[in-house]
C-alpha positions, -999 to 999 in steps of 0.1 A, spaced: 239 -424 583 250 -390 592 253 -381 551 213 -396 552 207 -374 576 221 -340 563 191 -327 550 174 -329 580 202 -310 600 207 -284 571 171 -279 573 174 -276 610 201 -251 604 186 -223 581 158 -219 602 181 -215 632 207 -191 611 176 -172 599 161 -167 634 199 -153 642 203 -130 615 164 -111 623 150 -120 590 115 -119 598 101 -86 616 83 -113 643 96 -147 644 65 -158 662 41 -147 632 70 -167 611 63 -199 632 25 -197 636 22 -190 600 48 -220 587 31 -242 615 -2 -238 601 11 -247 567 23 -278 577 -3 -288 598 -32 -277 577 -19 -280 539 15 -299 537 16 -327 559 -21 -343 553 -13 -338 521 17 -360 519 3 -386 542 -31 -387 523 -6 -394 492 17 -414 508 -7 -441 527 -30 -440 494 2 -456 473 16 -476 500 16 -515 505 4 -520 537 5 -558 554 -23 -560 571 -16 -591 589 11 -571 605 -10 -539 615 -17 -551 649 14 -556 654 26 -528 642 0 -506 663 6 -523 697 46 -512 689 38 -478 682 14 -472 713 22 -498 743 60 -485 749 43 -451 750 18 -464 780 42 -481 795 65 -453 800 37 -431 809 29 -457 839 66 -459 851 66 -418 853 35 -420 872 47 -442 896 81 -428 902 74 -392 903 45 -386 933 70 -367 951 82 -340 920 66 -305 921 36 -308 902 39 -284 877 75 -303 865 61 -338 871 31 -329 847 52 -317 820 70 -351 818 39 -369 815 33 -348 788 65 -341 770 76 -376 778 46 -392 758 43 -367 725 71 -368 704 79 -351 671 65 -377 650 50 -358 622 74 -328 614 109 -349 626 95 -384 628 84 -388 592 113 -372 569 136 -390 588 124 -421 584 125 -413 550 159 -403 548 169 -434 569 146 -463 556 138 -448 519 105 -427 506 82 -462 509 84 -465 548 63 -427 544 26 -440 546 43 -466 579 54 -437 595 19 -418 586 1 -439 603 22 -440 630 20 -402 636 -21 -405 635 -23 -431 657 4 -411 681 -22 -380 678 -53 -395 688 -39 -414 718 -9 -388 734 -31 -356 727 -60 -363 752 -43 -385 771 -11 -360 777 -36 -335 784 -55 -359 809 -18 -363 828 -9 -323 826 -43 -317 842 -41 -348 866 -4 -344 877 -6 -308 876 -14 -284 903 -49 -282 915 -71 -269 885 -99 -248 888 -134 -258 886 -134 -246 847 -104 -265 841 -117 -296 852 -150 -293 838 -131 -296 807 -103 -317 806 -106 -336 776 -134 -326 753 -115 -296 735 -81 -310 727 -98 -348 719 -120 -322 698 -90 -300 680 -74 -337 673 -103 -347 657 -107 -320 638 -69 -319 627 -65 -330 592 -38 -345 596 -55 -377 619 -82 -380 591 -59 -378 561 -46 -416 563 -79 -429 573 -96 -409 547 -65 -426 527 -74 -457 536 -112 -456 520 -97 -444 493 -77 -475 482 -106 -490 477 -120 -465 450 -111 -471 415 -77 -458 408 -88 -435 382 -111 -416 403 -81 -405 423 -55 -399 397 -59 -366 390 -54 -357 428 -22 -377 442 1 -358 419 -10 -326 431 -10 -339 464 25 -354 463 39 -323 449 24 -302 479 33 -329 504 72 -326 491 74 -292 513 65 -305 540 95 -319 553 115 -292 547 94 -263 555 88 -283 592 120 -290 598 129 -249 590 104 -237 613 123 -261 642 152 -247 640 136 -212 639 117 -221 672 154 -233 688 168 -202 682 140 -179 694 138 -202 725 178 -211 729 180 -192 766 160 -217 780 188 -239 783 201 -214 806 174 -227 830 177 -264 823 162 -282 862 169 -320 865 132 -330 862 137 -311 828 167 -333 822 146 -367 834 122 -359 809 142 -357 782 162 -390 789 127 -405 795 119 -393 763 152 -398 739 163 -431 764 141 -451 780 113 -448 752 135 -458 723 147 -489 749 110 -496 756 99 -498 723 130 -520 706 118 -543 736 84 -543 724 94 -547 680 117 -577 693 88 -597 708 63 -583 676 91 -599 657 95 -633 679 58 -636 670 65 -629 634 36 -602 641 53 -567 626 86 -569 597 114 -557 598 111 -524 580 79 -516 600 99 -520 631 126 -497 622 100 -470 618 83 -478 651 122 -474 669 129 -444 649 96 -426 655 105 -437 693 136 -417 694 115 -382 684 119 -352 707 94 -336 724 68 -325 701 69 -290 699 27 -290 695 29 -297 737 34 -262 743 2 -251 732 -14 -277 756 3 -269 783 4 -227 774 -39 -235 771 -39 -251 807 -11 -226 826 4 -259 841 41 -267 831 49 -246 805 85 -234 814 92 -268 820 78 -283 781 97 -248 767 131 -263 782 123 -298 777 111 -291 736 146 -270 734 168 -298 754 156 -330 738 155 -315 700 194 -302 703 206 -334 717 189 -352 693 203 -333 665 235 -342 681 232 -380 687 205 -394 666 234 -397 637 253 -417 655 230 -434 679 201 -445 650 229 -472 635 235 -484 667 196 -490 678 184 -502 644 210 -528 643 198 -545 677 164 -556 648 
């Protein structure tokens, strides 16, 4: 597990070693501008690729979407309920860092590098549907749970992320993908090579920019609260434990396989998705609090996912 995983962590790695050794003049300009690659260019390109070649069961994909999504709501509800008395500003950062993990720049090269290069267009879909449910409803929570908005603020609470979402490519790349299988093949030939070979710096080029964003924001562990540290277990504990529940009855009902399911755990046990940020940073509500909890949850899974990932996926 941990040599499938050295990639990812060397990866990880340069972009933190690069941040310490001021190789870019701004490291923010580095970030926005590797961000955008990946968001705009790399990553939809893979997925479009990936989801376009892929054999998809699709007596399974109910299954497999209810695993993906309902450990998600359900983890969103038991926050809700347990934290009326947290500081707003904290308790909506939970909701919100709790419910959007890193499934697109951590979630999919590491299932790859755990599962093999075919679970890619799974673990596509997985971080599309993740996007069009967590960003507006995160956004509802930060803005519900949050302190008291102004009237602009709540005027607007879901119609321009739910908008930026739909306008990402990366949400219409595997449905796009989708229509596409049933073209004929040869209309589309010419395209997935390009697109795979553009796709294959994705991984890589995320992962970098990750660990450049942990180094420029490494002192906010200095500042680490317990609400930030109940996020993060919410986050890297009780989801991954919410959504093996929810594979193992998908699999009593013979409703998801196997190798679906280990992509639904391991896109579970994603950090906090370092997109939240801009949410919260948009809305002025929680953002010290998604800075420390984006920095927490990605080091300590860097740390245990290695040696934890065996452990979870053997429970399938």
């Amino acid at each position: 597990m941990l040599a499938a995983a050295s990639p990812l962590l060397l990866a990880l790695a340069a972009g933190f070693v690069f941040g310490l050794a001021k190789l870019f003049e701004r490291t923010d300009q580095a970030i926005a501008a590797l961000n955008r690659f990946c968001l705009y260019l790399a990553f939809p390109a893979l997925i479009f690729a990936n989801v376009y070649t892929a054999e998809l069961a699709v007596r399974e994909l109910a299954g497999f979407v209810a695993a993906s999504i309902v450990p998600t709501l359900a983890l969103l509800l038991l926050i809700g309920a347990t934290t009326r008395r947290v500081e707003p500003h904290a308790r909506a950062a939970m909701g919100l860092g709790a419910g959007l993990g890193n499934i697109a720049y951590l979630g999919i090269p590491a299932c790859a590098a755990l599962l093999g290069p075919q679970v890619v267009g799974l673990a596509s879909l997985s971080a599309a549907l993740h996007i069009v449910v967590t960003i507006p409803l995160g956004t509802w929570l930060l803005l519900r749970w949050g302190p008291r908005a102004s009237t602009q603020t709540r005027a607007r609470p879901l119609s321009g992320p739910l908008a930026r979402a739909l306008r990402q490519p990366l949400v219409w790349a595997p449905i796009l993908a989708l229509l596409a299988r049933a073209a004929p093949g040869s209309w589309l030939a010419p395209v997935i090579g390009p697109m795979q070979w553009i796709g294959a710096a994705a991984s890589p080029v995320a992962l970098f920019m990750i660990g450049l964003y942990l180094h420029a924001q490494r002192r906010e562990l200095l500042r680490l609260r317990w609400t930030d540290a109940a996020m993060i277990a919410a986050k890297l504990v009780l989801l991954p434990a919410l959504a093996l529940g929810c594979v193992l009855a998908c699999r009593q009902l013979n409703a998801i396989s196997l190798e679906a399911g280990k992509v639904v755990l391991i896109q579970a046990s994603m950090p906090t998705a370092i997109t939240t940020f801009a949410l919260a940073e948009e809305y002025g509500i929680g953002r010290e609090a998604i800075v420390r909890g984006i920095v927490g949850s990605t080091i300590l899974f860097m740390l245990s996912f290695p040696v934890l990932a065996p452990m979870l996926l053997a429970q399938l």
